[in-house]
C-alpha positions in Angstrom: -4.0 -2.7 3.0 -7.4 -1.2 3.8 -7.1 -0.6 7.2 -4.0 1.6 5.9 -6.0 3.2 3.3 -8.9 3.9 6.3 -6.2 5.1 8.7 -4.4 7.5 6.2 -7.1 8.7 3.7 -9.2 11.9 4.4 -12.7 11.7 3.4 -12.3 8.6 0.4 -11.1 5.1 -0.5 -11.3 3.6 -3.7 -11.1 0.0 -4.4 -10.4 -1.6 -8.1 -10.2 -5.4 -9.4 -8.7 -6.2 -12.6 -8.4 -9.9 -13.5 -6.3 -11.5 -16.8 -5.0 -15.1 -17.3 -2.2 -15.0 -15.3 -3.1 -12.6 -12.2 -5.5 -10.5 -10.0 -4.0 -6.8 -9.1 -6.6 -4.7 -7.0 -5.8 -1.4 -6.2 -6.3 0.6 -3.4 -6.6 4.5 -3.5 -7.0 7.3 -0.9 -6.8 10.7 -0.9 -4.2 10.8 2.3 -0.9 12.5 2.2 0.8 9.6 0.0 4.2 8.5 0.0 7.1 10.6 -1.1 9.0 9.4 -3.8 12.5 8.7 -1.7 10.4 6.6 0.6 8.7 4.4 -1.5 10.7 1.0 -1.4 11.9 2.0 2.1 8.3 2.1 3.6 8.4 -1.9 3.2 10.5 -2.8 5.3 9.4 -4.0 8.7 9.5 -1.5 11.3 9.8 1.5 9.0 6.9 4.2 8.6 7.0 7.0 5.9 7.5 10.7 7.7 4.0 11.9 5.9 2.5 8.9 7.9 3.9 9.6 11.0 3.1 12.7 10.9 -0.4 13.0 11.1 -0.5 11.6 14.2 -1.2 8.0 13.4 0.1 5.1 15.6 1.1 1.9 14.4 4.2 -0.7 14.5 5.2 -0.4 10.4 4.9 -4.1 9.9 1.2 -4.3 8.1 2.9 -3.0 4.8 6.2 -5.6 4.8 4.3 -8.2 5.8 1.6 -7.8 3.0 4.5 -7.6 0.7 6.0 -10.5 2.0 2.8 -12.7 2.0 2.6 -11.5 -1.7 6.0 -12.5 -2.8 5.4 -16.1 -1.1 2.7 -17.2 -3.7 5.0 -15.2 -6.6 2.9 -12.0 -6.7 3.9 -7.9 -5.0 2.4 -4.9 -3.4 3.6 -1.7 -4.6 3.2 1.5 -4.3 2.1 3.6 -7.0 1.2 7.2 -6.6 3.4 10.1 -4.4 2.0 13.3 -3.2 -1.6 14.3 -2.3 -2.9 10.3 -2.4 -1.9 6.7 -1.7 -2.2 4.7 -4.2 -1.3 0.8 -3.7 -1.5 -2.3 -6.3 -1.2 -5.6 -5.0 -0.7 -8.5 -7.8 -1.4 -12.3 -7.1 -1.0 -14.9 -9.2 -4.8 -15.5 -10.9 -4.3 -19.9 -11.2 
């Protein structure tokens, strides 16, 4: 997820951790292109990349996003995508016990 966030964002990354009883969600910002709307469950699913990703010249196989999702859902938690246009905004959610 970071390495995505360093390959796509332009000059920043954020990264938050928030923490209740039940699970752990840390978010991951950058201010890259984002993901447009239409794309947004498609860009998990292995071998897929989003057309804004792609297109600034950025390599890479599309598996690093459906296999953090996967990993996720194994141990009942997700990685989703949050934000559209003019950032990338990513939450990923594991279970906190």
């Amino acid at each position: 997820m970071l390495e995505n966030a360093c390959r796509y964002g332009v000059s920043s990354i954020r990264v938050s951790i928030e923490r209740d009883s039940l699970a752990v969600r840390y978010a991951i910002e950058d201010d890259g292109p984002g993901v447009a709307d239409e794309e947004r469950e498609r860009i998990f699913e292995p071998g897929l990349r989003g057309r804004r990703g792609s297109a600034n010249g950025s390599t890479g196989a599309g598996l690093g996003l459906s296999l953090a999702r996967r990993l996720a859902r194994g141990v009942d938690g997700d990685v989703e995508v949050t934000a559209g246009t003019g950032r990338g905004r990513f939450v990923v959610t594991l279970p906190a016990g």
